[in-house]
N, C-alpha and C positions, 0 to 999 in steps of 0.2 A: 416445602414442596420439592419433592426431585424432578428434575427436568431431565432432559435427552443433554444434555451440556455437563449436569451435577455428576448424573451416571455414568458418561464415558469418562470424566473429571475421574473420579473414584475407583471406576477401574483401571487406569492409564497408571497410578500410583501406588496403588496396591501392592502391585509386587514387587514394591524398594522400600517399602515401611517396615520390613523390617528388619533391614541393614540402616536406618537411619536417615532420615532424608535433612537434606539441608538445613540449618536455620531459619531460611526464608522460606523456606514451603511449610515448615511446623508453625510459623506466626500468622500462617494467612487465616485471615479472616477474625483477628484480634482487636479489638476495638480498644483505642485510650484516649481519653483528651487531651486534641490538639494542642502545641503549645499556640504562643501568639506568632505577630509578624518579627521577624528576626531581623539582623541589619543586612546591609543590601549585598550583592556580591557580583562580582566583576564576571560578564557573560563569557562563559567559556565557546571558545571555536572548535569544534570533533576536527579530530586530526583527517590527512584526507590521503586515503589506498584509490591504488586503480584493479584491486581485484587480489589474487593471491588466497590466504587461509582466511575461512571468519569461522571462527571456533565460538558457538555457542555454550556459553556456559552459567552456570548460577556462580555468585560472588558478591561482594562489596564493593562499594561505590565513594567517595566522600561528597554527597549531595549537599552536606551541611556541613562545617566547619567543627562541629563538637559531636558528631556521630555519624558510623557508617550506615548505609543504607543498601540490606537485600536486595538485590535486581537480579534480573537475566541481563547477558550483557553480551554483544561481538567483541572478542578479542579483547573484552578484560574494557569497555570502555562503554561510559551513558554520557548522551546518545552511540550508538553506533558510529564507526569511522564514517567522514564521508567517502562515498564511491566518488570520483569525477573520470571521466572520459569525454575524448572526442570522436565528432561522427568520424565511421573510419575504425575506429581503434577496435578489437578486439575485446568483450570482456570476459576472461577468465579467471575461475573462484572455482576453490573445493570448500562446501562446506561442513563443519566437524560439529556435529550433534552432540554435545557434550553433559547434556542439560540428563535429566532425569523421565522424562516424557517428548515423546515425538512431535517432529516442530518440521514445518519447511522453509524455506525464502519466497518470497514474491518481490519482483521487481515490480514496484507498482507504475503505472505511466511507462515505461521501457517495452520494448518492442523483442520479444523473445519468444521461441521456438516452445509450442506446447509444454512440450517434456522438459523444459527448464526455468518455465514461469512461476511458480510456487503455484499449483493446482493443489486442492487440498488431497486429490490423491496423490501425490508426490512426496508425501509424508515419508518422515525415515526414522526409525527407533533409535531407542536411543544408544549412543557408543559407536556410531556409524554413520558415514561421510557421501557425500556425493559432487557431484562437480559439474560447472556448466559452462559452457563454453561457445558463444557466440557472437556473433556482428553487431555495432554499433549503427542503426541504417537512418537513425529520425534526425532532426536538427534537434538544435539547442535547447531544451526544455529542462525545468525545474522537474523531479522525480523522488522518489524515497522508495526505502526496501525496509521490510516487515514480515514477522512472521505471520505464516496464514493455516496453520493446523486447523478442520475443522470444529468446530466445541470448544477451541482452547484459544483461538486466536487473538477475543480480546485479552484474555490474562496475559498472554505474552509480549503482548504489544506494551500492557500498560505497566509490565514489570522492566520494557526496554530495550526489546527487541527491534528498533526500527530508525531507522538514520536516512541521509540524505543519499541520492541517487542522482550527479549535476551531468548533465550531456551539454558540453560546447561546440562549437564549429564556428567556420572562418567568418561567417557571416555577420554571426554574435561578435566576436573580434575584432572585425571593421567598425561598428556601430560607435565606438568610441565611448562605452559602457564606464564606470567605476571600477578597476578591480581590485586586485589586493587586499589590503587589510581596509580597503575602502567597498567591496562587495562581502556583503556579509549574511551566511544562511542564518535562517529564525526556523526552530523545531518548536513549534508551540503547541506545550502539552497539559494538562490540569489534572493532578493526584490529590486526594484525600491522605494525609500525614498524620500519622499519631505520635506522642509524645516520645518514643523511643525512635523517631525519624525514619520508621516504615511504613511502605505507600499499602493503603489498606485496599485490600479488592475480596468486598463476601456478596455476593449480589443478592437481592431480597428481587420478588414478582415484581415490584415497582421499579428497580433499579433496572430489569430485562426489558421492561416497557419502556423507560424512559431513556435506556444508556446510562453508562457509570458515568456520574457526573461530581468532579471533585472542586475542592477550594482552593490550592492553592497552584497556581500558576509557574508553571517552570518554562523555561526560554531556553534551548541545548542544554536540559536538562540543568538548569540554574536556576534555584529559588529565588523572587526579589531581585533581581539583576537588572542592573545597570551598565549602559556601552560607553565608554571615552569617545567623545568623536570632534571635530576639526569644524569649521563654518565651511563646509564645502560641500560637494552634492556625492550622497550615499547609494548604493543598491542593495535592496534587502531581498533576499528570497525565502519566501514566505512556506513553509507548509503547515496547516493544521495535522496535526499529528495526535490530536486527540481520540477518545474513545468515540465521544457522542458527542462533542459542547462544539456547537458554533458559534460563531465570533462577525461581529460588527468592526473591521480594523478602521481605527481613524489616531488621529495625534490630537494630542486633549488641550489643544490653543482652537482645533478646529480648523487649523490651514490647512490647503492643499497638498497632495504627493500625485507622482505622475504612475498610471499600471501602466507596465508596455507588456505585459506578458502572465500566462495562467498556466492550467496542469500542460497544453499543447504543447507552447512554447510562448513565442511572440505574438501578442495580438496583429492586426492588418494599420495601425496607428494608433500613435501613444495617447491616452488618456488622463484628465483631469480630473480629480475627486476627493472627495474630503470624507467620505467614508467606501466601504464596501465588504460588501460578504464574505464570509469563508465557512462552510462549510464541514467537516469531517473529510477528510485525505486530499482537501483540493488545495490549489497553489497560487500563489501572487508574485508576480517579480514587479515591485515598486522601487521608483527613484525619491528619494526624501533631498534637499533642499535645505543646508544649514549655512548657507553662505550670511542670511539677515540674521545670524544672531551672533551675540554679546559675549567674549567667555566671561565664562562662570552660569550663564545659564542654563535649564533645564527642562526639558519637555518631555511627553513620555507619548509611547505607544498604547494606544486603549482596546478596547471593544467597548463600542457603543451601549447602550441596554436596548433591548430589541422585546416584544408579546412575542411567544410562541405558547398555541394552546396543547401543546405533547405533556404525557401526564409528568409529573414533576419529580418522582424518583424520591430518592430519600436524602441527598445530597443539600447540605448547606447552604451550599449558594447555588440557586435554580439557575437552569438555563435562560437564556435572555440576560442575566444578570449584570449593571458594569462592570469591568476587571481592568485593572493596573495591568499592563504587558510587560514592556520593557521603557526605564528610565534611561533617557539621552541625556548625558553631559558634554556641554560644548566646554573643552579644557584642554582639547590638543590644539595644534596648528598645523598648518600644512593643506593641500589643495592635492585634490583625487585625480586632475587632469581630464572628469568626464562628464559630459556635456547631457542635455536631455537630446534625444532624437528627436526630428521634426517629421521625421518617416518610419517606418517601418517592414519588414520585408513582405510581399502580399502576397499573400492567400488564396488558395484555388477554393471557389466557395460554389458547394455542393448545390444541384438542384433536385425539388420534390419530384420532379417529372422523370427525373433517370432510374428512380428506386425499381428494383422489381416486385417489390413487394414489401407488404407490411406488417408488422406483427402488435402486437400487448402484451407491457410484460405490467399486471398489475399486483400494486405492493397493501395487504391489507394487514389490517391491527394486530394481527395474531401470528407475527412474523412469517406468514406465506407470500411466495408469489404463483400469481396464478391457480389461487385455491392447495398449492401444495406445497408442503414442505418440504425441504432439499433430505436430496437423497443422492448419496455419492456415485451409485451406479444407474443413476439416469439420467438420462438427456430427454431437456424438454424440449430443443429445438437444432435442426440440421441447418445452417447455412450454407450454400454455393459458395466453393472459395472466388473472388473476386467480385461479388456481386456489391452494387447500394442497392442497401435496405433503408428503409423508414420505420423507427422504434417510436412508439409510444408508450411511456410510463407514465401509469398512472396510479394513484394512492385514493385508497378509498377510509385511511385513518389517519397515522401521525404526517411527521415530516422525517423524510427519507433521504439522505446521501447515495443517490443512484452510481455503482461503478460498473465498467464494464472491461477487464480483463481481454487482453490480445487483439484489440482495436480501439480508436478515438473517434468522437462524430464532430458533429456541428452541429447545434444548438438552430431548430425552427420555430419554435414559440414557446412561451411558457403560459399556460392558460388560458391561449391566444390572443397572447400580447408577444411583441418582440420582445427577445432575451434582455437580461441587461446588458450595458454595455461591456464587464468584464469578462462574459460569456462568450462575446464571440471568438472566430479562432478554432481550436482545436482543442477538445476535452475528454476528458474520460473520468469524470465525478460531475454529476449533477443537482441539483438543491429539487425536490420535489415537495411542492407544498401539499398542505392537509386539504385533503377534497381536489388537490392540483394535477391536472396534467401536463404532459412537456413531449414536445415531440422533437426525433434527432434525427440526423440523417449518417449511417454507419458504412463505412466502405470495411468491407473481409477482405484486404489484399497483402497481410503480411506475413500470417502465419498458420496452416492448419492443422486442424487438432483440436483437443476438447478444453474449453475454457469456461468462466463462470462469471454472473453476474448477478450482484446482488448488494443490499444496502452497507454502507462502510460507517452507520451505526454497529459497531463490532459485537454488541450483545443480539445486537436483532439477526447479524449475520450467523452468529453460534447457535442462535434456537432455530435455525431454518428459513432464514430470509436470504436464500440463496439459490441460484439455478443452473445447469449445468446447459451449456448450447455448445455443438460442436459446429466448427467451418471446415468446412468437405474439400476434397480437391478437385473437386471437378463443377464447372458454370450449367450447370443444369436446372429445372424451370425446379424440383426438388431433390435434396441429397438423400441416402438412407445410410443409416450407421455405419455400411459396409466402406461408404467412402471416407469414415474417418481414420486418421493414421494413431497408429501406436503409440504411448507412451513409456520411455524407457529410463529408469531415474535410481540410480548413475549410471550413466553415457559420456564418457568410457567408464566402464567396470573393473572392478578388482577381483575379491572373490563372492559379488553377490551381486543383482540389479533385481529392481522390481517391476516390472512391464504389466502399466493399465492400459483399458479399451472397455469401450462403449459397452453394455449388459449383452451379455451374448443370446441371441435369441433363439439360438438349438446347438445342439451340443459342436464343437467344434475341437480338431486338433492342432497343436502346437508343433511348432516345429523351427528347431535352429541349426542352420546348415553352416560349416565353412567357406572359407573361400573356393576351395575344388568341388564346393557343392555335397558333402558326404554331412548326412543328417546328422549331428551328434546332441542332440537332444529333441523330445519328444513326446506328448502326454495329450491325454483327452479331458477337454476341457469341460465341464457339464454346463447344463441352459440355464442362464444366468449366471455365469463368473463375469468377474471385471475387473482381476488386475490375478498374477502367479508372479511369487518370487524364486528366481533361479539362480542356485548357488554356482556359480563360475568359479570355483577354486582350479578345476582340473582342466578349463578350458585355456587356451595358449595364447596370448599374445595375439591381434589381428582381427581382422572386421569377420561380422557373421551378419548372415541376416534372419528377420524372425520373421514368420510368415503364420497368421491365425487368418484359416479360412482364406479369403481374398485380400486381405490386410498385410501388409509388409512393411517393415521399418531396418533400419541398419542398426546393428551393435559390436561398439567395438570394446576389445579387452586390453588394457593398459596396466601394468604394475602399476605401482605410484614408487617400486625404488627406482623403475630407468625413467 
């Protein structure tokens, strides 16, 4: 069957086959029997950037010890470096499209200015860089960054696109937390491996319906791994970094670990549990507790087995399935210095009575929402910049990882029962069950501009489970397209930028002025355009501004020698 995903697949590629395409893109979709379980290997930690170049490129890996392994990689590295900032800091990246087909960043959970958030119109071909550059404004939360092309974004991710995103502040600092080699990121990801140690990705109808669902378990991109750790108390932060497979975390003796924190950040007070959810792209910050044990002992991180009725895919080991995560060995010594909290920093928690208004975003079997399938140049809905709203998602088939792109809400019921406990707080990935609905409550007050939302099942997202909603700048009872702002990507410019906006609804002209106000570019746009690339080679150094119709945005033009 070709789908809308296969076709633009095929065309994207087309025009490099025949100079050659990489190794790893000639073996995709080659099937060979798996070997067995290998010996264990010692959990790698991604080195950690606060921004600078991420040079996307195709390469080799040593995933295994007796064979390299094809990926896409940042900067030559699986997983991804991590990012770490604190609130305050600045983060700036130019990123270097290296790869063979067109790819963007999304800072997932991070609080970024349209034009810089990985919007899949923000796509950049390939051989060609763009650069983002903005404020650090949220607290402390757990985060990750991934590619978000549309049609392509699962394959990207699952070839290794996507790494940690850690935001600290003074607060988190105070709390008397574990850090060091005693706070430790978990990227938990699950590929299907064939005997030459290549992660296989062909999707079959079943495998779109159900998400790529693999067997074998990597931890920061580490098969079979195992952590040295001390009898003292750990912090783990957690992100599912999977395509489709959710996960039940618990420790396989069944003792207790304490959540203080999700995709927000900090929950409102630390939590007791012996097992809990995760989702597809959501996050966990757990304290673990090795002081009662023995060395030489050893325990391991699981996932529960959990019934989900989502159809089953063609993958080995179905969803719900037990899984081995990561093996703890108690064999070092020494004490982390950090205590569990008995508090937590609190929480402004939202009420239903302030929303202005309410919407439905419903998620059904045939990867629509709201009866349609995504479409890059439409917007299904205008927000009032600073308004609460009240979302209701609701699914009328499988089960859905709801995200939601350039805001976080708060969780008011799930099926109208209260959230679970790890839920509350501040989120922006939700669990929606089969036949479930969930209602949230959304505040629009950081960034306006065109964003999207839609399931972080990555196959259901590529066939069309996706929606385009812009937040307006102005608090009005409704916005219309004309109040959404420009997208301009790269900002600053060299000799090219690409500038999106909402479907033009009659024909409209373009126009980029200087600083002294003197037009120096200008074109008529026809009804329905939604994004013009503008070659800036000839233009000088210095801010312009671009004006379509009543829409105005700033651009500025920067070498990258000075």
């Amino acid at each position: 069957m070709i789908t809308r995903r296969t076709f633009i697949k095929g065309a994207a590629t087309a025009g490099v086959a025949a100079i050659g395409l990489p190794e790893m893109l000639a073996s995709r979709g080659k099937h060979s029997e798996a070997k067995p379980a290998d010996a264990m290997q010692a959990l790698r930690i991604p080195p950690i950037i606060t921004g600078g170049d991420l040079t996307l490129a195709a390469g080799t890996f040593q995933v295994y010890p007796d064979a390299p392994t094809n990926l896409f990689m940042v900067n030559g590295q699986f997983p991804a470096p991590t990012i770490k900032l604190k609130k305050g800091d600045t983060f700036q990246a130019t990123v270097h499209n290296n790869l063979t087909e067109h790819s963007v960043l999304h800072w997932h959970g991070v609080f970024a200015p349209a034009a810089m958030g990985g919007h899949p119109a923000s796509v950049v071909d390939p051989g060609t860089s763009y650069s983002v550059n903005f404020p650090i404004v949220q607290r402390a939360s757990i985060n990750f960054y991934h590619a978000h092309p549309h049609m392509m974004t699962g394959e990207q991710v699952y070839r290794g696109l996507a790494g940690f995103f850690l935001i600290e502040d003074d607060v988190e600092q105070g709390l008397g937390l574990p850090s060091g080699d005693f706070d430790v990121p978990l990227l938990i990801q699950d590929k299907r491996v064939d005997a030459n140690r290549q992660f296989i990705y062909s999707l079959t109808n079943a495998d779109m319906m159900s998400g790529w669902l693999g067997e074998t378990i990597l931890i920061n991109g580490t098969p079979n791994p195992y952590l040295d750790v001390a009898p003292t108390l750990y912090r783990f932060r957690i992100v599912n970094g999977s395509n489709a497979r959710f996960y039940t975390v618990a420790l396989s003796d069944n003792s207790a670990f304490t959540v203080i924190g999700n995709d927000g950040g900090f929950l409102d007070a630390p939590i007791r549990l012996t097992s809990v959810g995760l989702a597809p792209a959501e996050r966990l910050d757990l304290l673990v507790d090795f002081s009662s044990r023995a060395q030489g002992d050893t325990m391991t991180l699981v996932s529960q087995p959990f019934t989900m009725s989502d159809p089953p895919g063609t993958g080995t080991v179905p969803q719900g399935a037990a899984l081995d995560l990561l093996q703890f060995r108690v064999n070092r010594t020494g004490s982390s210095g950090g205590s569990i909290p008995t508090s937590l920093p609190a929480i402004p928690v939202l009420k239903a009575s302030d929303a202005k208004r309410t919407r439905l975003w419903t998620f059904s079997a045939m990867h629509y929402i709201n009866d349609l399938s995504y479409d890059l140049a439409r917007v299904d809905a205008t927000v009032p910049f600073g308004d609460l709203e009240e979302w209701t998602f609701q699914s009328v088939g499988n089960t859905h990882p709801v995200h939601i792109h350039g805001a976080q809400f708060q969780v008011l019921d799930r099926n109208g029962n209260l959230p679970e406990p790890y839920e509350r707080g501040w989120k922006d990935v939700i669990r929606l069950d089969p036949q479930g609905t969930v209602h949230v409550l959304v505040p629009f007050n950081m960034y306006p501009g065109l964003f999207v939302i839609h399931c972080h099942k990555l196959e259901h997202a590529d066939e069309g489970m996706m929606s385009n909603f812009a937040i307006g700048e102005s608090s009005v009872a409704e916005s219309t397209t004309d109040e959404v702002g420009i997208q301009i990507v790269p900002n600053p410019a060299s000799d090219h930028t690409l500038i999106s906006f909402p479907s033009l609804k009659r024909k409209e002209m373009i126009e980029i002025q200087d600083e002294k106000g003197a037009i120096i570019f200008s074109k008529v746009l026809p009804l329905g355009t939604t994004q013009i690339t503008v070659q800036t080679n000839a233009f000088a150094d210095g801010n312009y501004m671009i004006m379509i119709g009543n829409r105005m945005a700033a651009l500025t033009i920067l070498r990258a020698s000075k």
